[in-house]
N, C-alpha and C positions, 0 to 999 in steps of 0.2 A: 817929265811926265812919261817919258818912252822908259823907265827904268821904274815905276809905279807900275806899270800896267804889267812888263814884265816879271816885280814880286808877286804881284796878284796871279798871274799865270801858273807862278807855280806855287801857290798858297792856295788856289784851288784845288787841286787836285789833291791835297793834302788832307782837304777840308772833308771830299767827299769821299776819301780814302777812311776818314774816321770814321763818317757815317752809317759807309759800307762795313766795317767791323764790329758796330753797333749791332748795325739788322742782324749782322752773321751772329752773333753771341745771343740775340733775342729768338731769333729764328732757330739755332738749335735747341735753346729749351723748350719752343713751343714744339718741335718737331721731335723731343724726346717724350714730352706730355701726349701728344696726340701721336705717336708711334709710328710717325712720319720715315722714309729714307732720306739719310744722310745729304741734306740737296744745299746745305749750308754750306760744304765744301766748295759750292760755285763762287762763293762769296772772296775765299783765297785766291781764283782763277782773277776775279773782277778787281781785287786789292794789286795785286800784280799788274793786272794792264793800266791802271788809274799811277801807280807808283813805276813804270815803267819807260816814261817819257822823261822823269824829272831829271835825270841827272845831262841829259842830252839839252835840256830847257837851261839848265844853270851855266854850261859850257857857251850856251849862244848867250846868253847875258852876260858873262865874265867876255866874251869876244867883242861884245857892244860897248861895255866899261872900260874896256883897252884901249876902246878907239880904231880898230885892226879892219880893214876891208869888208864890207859887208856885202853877202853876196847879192845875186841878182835879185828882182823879185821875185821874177817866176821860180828862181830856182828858193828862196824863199817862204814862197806859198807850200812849194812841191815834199819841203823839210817840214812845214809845218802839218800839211795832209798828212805825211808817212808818221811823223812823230807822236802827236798829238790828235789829229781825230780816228785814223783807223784805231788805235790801241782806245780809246775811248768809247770808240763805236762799240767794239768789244766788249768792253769790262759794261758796260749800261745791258748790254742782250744778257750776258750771263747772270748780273745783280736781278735783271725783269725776269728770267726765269723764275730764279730761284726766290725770289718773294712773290712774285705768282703764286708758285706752291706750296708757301706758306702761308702769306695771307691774302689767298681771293678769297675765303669765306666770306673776308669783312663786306665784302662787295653785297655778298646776299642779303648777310643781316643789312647794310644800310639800307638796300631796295627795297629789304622785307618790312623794317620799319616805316618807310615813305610810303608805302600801301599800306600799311597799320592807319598811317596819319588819315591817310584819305577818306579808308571808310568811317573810322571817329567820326569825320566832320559831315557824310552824307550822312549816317548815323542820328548825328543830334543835329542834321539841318533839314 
């Protein structure tokens, strides 16, 4: 089970490494359409810190499939903080940028439409 959770560990990040190159290729054409600056390049900043931890992730799973001394906990937790959440921390602030400024509109129109609904229904009630 401890060597599941570990493929998933790093099939994560994999996962939302693609994601993230999705928005970045959606997000530059809408930012060529609407004649936006170049903010999709954040998107390479965020692919890098998401792809960044994996090879140091497979090196501790081939150490665990060895069999080989496995270090403390704390010193443990302390590999997993530096490795894994700051570079994640990371790459999520720069992806929340830079789709912020591409797509908060959506935000409008939904709110804009959800006040649309309301008055319809004071409207015809």
């Amino acid at each position: 089970m401890i060597y599941l959770s570990s493929a998933l560990y790093i099939i994560g990040p994999l996962s939302v490494g693609t994601m993230l190159m999705l928005l970045m290729v959606m997000s530059r054409r809408l930012g060529e359409a609407l004649e936006l600056p170049p903010y999709y390049r954040l998107f390479f900043v965020s692919v890098f810190f998401f792809i960044l931890p994996l090879p140091v992730a497979w090196v501790l799973l081939l150490l665990k499939a060895w069999g080989l001394p496995q270090p403390e906990p704390l010193a443990t937790l302390v590999i997993k903080i530096l490795v894994a959440s700051i570079p994640m921390t990371i790459a999520i602030t720069f992806a929340l940028f830079a789709v912020s400024k591409y797509w908060g509109w959506i935000w409008g129109e939904l709110l804009g439409s959800g006040r649309k609904e309301e008055e319809r229904r004071e409207d015809q009630g």
